[in-house]
Rosetta silent file (secondary structure, phi, psi, omega in degrees, C-alpha in Angstrom):
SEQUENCE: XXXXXXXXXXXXXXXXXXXXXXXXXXXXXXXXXXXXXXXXXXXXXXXXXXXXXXXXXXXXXXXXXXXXXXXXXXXXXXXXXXXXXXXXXXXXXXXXXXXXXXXXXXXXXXXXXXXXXXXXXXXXXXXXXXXXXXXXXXXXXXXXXXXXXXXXXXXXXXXXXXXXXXXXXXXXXXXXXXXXXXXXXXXXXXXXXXXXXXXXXXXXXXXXXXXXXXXXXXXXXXXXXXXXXXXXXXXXXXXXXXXXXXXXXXXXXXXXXXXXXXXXXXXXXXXX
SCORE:     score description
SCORE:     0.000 S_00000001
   1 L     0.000  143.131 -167.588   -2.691   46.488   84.476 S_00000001
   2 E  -115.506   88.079  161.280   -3.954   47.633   80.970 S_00000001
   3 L  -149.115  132.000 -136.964   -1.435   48.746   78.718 S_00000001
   4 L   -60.565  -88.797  160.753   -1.158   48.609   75.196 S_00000001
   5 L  -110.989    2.439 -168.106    2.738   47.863   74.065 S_00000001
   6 L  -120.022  131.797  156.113    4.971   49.460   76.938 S_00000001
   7 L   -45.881  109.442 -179.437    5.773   48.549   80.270 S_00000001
   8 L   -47.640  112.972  156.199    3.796   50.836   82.699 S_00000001
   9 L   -19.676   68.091 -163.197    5.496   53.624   84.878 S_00000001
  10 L   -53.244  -20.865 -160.540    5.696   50.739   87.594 S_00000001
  11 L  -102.135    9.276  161.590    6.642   53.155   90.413 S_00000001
  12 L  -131.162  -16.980 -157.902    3.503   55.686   89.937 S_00000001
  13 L   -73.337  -19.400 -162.139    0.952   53.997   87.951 S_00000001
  14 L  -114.676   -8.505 -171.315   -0.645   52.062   90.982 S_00000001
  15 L   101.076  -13.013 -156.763   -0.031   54.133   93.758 S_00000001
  16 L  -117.488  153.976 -174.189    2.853   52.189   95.470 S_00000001
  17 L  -148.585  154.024  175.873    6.011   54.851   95.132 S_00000001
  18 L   -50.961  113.953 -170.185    9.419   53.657   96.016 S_00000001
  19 L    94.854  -19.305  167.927   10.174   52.990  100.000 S_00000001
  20 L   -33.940  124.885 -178.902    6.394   52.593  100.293 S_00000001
  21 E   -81.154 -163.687 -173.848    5.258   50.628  103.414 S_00000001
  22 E   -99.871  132.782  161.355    3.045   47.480  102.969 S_00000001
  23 L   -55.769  -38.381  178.769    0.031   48.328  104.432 S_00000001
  24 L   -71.437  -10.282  164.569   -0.057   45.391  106.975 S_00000001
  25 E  -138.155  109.127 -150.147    3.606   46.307  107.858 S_00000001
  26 E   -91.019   -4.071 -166.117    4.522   49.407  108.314 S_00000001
  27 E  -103.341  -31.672 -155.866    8.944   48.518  108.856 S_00000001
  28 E   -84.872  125.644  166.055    8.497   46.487  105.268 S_00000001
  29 E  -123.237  164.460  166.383    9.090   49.068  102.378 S_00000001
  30 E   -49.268  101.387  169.473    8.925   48.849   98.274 S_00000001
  31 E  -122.255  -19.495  176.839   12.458   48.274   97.218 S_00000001
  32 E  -137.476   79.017  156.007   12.034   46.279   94.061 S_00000001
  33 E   -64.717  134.573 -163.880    9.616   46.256   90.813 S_00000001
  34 E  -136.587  125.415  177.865    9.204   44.304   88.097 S_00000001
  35 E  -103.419  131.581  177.272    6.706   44.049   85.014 S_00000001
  36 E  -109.020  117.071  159.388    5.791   40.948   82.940 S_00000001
  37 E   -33.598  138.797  169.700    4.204   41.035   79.936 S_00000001
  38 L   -94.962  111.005 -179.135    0.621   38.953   80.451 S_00000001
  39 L   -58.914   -7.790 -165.105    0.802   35.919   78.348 S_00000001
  40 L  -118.640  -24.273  173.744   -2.795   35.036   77.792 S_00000001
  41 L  -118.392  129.919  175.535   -3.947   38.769   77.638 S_00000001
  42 L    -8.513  115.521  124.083   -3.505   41.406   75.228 S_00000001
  43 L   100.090    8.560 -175.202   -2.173   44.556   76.121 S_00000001
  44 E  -113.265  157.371  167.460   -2.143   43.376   80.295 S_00000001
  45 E  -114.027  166.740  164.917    0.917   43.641   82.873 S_00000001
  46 E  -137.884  117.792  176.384    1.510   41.844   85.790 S_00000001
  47 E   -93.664  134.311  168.608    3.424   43.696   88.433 S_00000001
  48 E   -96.364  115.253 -171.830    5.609   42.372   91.093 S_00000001
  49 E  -103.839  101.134  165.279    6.369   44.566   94.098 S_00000001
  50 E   -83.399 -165.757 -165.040    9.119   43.130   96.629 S_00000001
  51 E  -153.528  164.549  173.216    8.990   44.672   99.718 S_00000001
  52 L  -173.413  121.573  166.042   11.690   44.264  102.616 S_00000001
  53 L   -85.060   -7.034 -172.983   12.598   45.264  106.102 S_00000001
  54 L   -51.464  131.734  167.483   16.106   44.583  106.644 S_00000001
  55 L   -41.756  111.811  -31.385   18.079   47.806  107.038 S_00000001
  56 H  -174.896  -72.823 -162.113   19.681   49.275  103.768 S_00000001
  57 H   -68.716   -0.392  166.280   22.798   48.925  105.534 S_00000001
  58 H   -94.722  -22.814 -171.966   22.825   45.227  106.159 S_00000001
  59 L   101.973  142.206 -166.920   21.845   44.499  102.302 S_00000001
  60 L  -133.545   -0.785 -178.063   18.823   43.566  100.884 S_00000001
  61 L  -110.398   13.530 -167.742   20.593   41.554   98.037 S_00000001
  62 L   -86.148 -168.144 -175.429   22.305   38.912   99.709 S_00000001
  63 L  -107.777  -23.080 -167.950   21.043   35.258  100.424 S_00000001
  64 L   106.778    4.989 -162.387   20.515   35.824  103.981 S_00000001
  65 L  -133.695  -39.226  176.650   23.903   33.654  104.917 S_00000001
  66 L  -136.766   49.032  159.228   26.165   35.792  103.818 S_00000001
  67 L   -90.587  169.152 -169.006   25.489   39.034  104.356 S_00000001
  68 L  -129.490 -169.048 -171.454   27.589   41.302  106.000 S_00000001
  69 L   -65.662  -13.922 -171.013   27.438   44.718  107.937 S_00000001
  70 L   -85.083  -42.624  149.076   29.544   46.417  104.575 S_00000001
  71 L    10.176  101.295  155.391   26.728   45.246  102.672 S_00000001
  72 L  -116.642 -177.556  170.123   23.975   47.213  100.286 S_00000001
  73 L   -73.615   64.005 -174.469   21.380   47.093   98.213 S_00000001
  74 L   -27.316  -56.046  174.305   22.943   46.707   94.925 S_00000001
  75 L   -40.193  -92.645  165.208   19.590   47.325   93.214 S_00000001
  76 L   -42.139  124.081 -173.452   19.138   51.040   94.367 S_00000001
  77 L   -81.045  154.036 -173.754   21.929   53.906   93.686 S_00000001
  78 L   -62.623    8.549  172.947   23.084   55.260   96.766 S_00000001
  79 L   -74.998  -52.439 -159.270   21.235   58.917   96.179 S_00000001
  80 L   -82.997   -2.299  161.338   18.099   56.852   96.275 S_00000001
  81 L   -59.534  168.663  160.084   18.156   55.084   99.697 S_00000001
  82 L   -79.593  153.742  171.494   16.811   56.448  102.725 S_00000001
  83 L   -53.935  161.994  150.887   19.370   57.885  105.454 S_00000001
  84 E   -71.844  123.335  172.541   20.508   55.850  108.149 S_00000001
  85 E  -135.526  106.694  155.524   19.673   56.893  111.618 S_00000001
  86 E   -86.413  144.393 -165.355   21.563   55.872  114.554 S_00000001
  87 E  -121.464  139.756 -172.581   20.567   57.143  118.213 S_00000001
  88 E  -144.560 -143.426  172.253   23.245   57.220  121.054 S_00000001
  89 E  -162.316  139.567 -143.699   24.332   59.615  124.027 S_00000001
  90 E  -140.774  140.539 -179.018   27.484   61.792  124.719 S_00000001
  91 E   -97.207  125.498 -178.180   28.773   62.035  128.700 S_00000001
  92 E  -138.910  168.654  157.609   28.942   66.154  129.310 S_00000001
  93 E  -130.360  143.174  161.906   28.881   68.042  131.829 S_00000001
  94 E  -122.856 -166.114 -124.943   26.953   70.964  132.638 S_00000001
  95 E  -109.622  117.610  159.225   26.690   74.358  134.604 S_00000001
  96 L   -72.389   66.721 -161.857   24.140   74.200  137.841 S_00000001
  97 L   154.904  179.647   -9.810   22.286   77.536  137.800 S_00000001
  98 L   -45.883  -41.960 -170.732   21.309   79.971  137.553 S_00000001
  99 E  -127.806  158.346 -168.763   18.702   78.113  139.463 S_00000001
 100 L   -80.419 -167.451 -157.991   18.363   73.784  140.334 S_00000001
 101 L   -71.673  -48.454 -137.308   15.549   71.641  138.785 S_00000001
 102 L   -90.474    1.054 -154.698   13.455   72.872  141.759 S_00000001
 103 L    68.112   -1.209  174.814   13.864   76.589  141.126 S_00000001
 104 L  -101.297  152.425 -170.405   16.210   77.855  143.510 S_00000001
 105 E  -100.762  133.806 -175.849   19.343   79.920  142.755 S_00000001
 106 L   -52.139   79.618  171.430   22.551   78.216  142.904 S_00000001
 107 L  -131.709  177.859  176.214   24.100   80.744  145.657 S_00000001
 108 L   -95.129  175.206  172.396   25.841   80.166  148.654 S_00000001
 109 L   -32.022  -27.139 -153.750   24.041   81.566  152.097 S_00000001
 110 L  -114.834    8.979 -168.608   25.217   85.073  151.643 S_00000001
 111 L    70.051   -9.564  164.956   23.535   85.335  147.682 S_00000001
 112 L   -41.641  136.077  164.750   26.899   84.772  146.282 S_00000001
 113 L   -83.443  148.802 -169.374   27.315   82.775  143.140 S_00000001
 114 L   -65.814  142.590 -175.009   29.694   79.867  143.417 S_00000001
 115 L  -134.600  105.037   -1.310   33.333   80.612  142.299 S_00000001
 116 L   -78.187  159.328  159.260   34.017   78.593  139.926 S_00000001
 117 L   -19.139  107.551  169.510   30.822   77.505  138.851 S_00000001
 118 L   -41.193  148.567  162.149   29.167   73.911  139.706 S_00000001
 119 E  -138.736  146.963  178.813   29.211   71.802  137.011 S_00000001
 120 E  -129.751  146.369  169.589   27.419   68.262  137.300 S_00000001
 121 E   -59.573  144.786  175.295   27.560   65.394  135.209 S_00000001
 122 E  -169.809  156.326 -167.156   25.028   64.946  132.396 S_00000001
 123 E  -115.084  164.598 -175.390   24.310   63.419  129.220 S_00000001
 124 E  -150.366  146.392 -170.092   22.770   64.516  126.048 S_00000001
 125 E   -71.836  167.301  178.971   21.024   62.484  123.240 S_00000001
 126 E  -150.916  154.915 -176.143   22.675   62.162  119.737 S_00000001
 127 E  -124.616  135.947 -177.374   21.586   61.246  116.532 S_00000001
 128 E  -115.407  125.940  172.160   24.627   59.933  113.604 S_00000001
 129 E  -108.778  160.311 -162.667   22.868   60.093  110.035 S_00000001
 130 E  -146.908  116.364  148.839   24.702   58.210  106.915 S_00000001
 131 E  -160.107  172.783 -168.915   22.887   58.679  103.369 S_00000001
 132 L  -103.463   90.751 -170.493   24.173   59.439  100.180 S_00000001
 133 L   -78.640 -178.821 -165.215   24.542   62.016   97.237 S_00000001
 134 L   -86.954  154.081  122.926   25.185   62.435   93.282 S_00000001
 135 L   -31.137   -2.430 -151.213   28.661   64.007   92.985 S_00000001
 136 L  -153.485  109.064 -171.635   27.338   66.484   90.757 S_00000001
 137 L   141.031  -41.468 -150.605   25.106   68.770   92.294 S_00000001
 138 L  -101.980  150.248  170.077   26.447   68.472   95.953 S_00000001
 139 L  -142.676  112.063 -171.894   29.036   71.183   97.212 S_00000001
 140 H   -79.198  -56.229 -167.523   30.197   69.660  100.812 S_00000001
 141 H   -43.156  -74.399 -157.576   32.393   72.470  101.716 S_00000001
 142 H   -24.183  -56.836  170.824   29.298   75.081  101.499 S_00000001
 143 H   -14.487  -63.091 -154.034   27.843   71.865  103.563 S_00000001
 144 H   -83.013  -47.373 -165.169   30.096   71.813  105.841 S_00000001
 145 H   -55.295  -45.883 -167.146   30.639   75.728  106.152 S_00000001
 146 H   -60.145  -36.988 -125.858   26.658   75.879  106.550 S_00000001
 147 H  -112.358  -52.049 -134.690   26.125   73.227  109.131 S_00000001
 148 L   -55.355  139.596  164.927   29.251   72.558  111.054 S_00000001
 149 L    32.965   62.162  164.897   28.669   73.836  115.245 S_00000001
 150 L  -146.077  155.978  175.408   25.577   75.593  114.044 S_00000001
 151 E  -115.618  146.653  167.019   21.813   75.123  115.508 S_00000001
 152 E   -53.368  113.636  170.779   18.367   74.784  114.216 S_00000001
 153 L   -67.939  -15.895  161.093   16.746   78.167  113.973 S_00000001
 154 L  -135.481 -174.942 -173.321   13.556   76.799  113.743 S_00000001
 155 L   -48.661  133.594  158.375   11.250   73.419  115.027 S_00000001
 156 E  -104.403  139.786 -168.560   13.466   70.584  112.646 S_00000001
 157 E  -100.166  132.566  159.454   11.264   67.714  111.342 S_00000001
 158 E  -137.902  136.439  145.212   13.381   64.263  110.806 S_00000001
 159 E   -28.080   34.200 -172.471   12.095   61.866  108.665 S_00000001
 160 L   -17.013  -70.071 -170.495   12.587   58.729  110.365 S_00000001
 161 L  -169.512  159.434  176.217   11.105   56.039  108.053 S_00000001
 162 L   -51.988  145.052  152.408    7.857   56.473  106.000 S_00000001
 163 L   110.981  -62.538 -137.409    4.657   56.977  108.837 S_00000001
 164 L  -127.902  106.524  167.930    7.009   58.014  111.610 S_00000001
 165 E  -106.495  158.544  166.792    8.921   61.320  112.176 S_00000001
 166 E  -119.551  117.949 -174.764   10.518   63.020  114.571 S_00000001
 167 E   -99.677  143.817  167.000   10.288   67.501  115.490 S_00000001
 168 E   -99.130  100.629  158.041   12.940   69.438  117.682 S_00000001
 169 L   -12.962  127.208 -172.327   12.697   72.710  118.976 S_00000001
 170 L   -63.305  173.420 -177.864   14.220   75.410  117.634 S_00000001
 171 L    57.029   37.562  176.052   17.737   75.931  119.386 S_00000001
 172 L  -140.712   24.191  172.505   17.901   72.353  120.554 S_00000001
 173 E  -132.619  129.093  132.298   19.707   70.251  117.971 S_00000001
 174 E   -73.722  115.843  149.901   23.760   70.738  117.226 S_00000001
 175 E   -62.295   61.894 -177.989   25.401   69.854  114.324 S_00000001
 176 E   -68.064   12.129 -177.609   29.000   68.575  115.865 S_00000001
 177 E   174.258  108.286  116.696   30.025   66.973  112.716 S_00000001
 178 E   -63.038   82.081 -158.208   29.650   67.326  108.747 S_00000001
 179 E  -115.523  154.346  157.174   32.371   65.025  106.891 S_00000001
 180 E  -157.243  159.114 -150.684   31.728   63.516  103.686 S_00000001
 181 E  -148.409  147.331  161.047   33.668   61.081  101.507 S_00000001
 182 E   -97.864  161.594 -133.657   33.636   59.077   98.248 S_00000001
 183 L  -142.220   79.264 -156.561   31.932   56.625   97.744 S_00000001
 184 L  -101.659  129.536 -161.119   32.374   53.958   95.121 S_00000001
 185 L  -158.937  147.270 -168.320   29.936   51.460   93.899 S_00000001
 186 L    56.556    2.283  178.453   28.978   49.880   90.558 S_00000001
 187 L    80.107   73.159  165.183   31.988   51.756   88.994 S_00000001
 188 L  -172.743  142.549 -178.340   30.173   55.009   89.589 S_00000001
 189 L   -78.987  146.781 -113.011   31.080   57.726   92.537 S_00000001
 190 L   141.910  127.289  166.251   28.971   59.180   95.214 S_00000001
 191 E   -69.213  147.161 -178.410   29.215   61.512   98.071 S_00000001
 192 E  -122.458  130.384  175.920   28.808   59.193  101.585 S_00000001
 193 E  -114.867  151.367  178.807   27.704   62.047  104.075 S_00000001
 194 E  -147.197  118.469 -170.360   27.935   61.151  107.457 S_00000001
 195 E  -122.818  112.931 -169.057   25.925   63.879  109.828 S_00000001
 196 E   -97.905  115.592  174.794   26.590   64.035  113.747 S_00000001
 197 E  -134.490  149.341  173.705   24.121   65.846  115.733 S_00000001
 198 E  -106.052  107.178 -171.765   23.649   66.709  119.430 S_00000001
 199 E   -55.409   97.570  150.228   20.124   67.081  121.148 S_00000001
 200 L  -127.499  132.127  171.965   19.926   69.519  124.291 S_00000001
 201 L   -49.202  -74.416 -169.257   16.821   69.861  125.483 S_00000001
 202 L   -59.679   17.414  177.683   17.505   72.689  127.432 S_00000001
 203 L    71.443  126.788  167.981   18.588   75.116  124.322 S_00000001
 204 L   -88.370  -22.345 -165.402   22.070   75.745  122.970 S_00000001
 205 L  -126.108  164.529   16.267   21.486   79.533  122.478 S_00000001
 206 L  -101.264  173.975 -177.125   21.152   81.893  124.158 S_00000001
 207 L  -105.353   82.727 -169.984   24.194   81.396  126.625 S_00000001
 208 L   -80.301  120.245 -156.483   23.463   83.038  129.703 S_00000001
 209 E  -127.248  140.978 -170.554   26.385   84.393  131.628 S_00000001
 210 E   -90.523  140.518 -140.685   26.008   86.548  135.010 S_00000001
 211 L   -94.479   97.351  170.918   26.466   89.756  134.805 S_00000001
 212 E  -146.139  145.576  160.430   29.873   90.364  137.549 S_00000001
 213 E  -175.588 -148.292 -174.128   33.162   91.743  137.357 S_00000001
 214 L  -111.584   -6.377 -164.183   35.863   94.187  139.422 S_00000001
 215 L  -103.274  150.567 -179.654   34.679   97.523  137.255 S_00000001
 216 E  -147.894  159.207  138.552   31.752   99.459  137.695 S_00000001
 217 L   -54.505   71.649  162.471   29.773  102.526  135.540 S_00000001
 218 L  -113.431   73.745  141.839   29.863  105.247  138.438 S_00000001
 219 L   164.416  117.971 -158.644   29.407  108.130  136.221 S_00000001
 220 L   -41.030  -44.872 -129.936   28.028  108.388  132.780 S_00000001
 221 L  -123.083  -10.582  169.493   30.916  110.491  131.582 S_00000001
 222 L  -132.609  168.144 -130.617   33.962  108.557  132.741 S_00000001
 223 L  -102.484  155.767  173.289   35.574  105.307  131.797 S_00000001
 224 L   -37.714  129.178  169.143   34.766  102.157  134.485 S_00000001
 225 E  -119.487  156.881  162.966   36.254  102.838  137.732 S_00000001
 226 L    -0.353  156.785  163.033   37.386   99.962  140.517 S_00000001
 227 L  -123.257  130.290 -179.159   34.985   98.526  142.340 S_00000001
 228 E   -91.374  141.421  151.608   36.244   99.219  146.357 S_00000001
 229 L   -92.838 -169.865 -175.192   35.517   97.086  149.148 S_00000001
 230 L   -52.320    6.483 -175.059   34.725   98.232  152.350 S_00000001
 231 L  -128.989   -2.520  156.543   38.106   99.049  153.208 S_00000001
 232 L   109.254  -14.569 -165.900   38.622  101.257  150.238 S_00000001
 233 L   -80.505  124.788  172.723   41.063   98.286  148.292 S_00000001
 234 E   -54.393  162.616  174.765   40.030   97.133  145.226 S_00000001
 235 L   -81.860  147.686  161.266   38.478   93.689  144.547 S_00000001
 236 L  -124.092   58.434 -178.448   39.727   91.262  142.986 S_00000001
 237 L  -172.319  118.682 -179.554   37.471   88.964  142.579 S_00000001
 238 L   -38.432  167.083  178.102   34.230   89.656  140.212 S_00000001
 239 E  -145.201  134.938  163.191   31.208   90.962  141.994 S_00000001
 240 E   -75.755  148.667  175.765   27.832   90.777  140.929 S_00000001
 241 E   -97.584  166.465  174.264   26.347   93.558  138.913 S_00000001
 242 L   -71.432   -0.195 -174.979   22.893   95.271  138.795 S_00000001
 243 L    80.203  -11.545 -173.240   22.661   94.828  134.826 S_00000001
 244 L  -129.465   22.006  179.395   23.167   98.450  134.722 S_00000001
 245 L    59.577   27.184  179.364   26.745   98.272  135.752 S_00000001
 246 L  -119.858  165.823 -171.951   26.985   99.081  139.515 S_00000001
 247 E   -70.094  151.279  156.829   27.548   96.268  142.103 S_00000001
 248 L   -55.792  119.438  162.472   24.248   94.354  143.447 S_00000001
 249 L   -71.253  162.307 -167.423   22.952   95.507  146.461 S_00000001
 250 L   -80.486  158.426 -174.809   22.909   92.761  148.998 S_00000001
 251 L    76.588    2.198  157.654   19.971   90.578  148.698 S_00000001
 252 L   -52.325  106.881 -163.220   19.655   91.571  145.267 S_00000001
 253 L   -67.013  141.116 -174.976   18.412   89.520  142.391 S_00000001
 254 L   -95.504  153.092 -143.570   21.050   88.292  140.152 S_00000001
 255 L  -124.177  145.132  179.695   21.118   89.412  137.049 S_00000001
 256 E  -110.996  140.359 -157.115   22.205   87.480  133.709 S_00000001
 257 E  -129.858  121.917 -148.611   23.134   88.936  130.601 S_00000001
 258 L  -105.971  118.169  178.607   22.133   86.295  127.296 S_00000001
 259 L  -140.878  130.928   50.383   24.392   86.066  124.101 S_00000001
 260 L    75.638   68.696  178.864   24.326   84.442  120.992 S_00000001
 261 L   -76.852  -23.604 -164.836   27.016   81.446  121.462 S_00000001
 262 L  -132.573  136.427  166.231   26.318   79.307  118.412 S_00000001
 263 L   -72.944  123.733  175.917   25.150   80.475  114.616 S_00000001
 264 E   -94.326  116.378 -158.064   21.450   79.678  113.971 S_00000001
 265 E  -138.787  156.743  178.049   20.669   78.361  110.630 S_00000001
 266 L   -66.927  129.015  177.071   17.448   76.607  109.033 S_00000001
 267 L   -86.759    8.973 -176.258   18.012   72.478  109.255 S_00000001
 268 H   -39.191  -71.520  176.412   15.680   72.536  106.599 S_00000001
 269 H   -75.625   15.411  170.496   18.616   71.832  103.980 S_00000001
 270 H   -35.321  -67.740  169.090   20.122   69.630  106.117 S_00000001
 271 L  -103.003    6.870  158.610   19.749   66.390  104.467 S_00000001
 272 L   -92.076    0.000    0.000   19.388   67.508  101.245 S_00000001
């Protein structure tokens, strides 16, 4: 490279930017540059790019014998790695209805809904991200305040590794956990973020819950009265309603009323 008395902006002048992959390997990234003076010509550099795939969290500065899982990249301050992304699964259970994979509504013979409610086992994917900030700059309560049990309000893009990302629907990723800690290395301080999130497919909001109870709307102008049964006594036991606050005629489609269980916030600012 052809430059006069200074060492070249190694990490723009060529194209190769920090974390770059190798073309022939796309897992291999840029982690270390170095410039040499050219001894036989004037005013030339000769740049050295390593490159490496081992995971940032195994160490990239070791001998290869004795690294360990505690391990980093000494070379690179912890702002400037990439996150960590581990992928797992959490055992849950959820709610059968209103209707089965097939379309049909969870009732017994008679159109009733089940009392209490099926629930079936089922799992949901999870993602745990680990990367790192400046102290100065970062303010994890707001973090935490923002994030904590709240869902993406729009599609969320994650960054995976250079080449390869991954997008999420809106309403389908949970944030179950924002913690962060310091972090000391090189005699200098750091936030260590650690970010827990939970994948359903099937949407966290809206919550849909069917629309029953022992009370009914029979007159515009007076407060809920009983709901009777056929023997004049009240029930005690919900009944489904019509959505308009009288019981369901029998044979009646059941009607669900949709609420706003979890605060929806842009994941945009997630990882920054």
């Amino acid at each position: 490279m052809d430059y006069a008395d200074r060492a070249p902006d190694v990490w723009s002048t060529v194209g190769i930017l920090r974390y770059s992959s190798y073309p022939d390997d796309l897992e291999a990234l840029a982690i270390k540059v170095s410039a040499e003076r050219d001894s036989e010509q004037l005013g030339l550099w000769t740049l050295t790019y390593d490159y490496s795939s081992r995971p940032f969290d195994f160490g990239n500065s070791g001998n290869g014998s004795t690294l360990s899982p505690t391990q980093t990249d000494q070379s690179v301050d912890p702002p400037s790695r990439p996150p960590t992304f581990e992928w797992g699964s959490v055992a849950t259970t959820r709610l059968l209805g209103p209707k089965d994979q097939a379309g049909k509504a969870v009732v017994n013979s008679a159109g009733q809904v089940f009392d209490p409610p099926i629930e079936i086992p089922s799992h949901n994917a999870t993602c745990t991200i680990t990367s790192y900030k400046d102290i100065s700059g970062f303010d994890p309560i707001a973090k935490i305040n923002t994030f904590q049990d709240s869902i993406n309000s729009a599609a969320f893009v994650m960054v995976i590794c250079p080449g390869a990302s991954t997008t999420f629907p809106a309403k389908t990723v949970r944030c179950t956990k924002y913690a962060c800690s310091t972090h000391c290395e090189n005699n200098a301080y750091f936030w260590e973020v650690k970010i827990e999130l939970e994948i359903k497919l099937a949407f966290w909001n809206p919550v849909s819950v069917l629309d029953a109870g022992t009370l009914q709307i029979a007159s515009a102008g007076l407060p809920p009265q009983p709901i009777l049964d056929k023997n004049g006594a009240q029930v005690t036991s919900p009944v489904p309603l019509n959505g308009m606050g009288l019981p369901l005629n029998a044979g009646g489609t059941l009607q669900y009323i949709d609420f706003k269980g979890y605060q929806e916030v842009d994941f945009a600012g997630l990882l920054s």
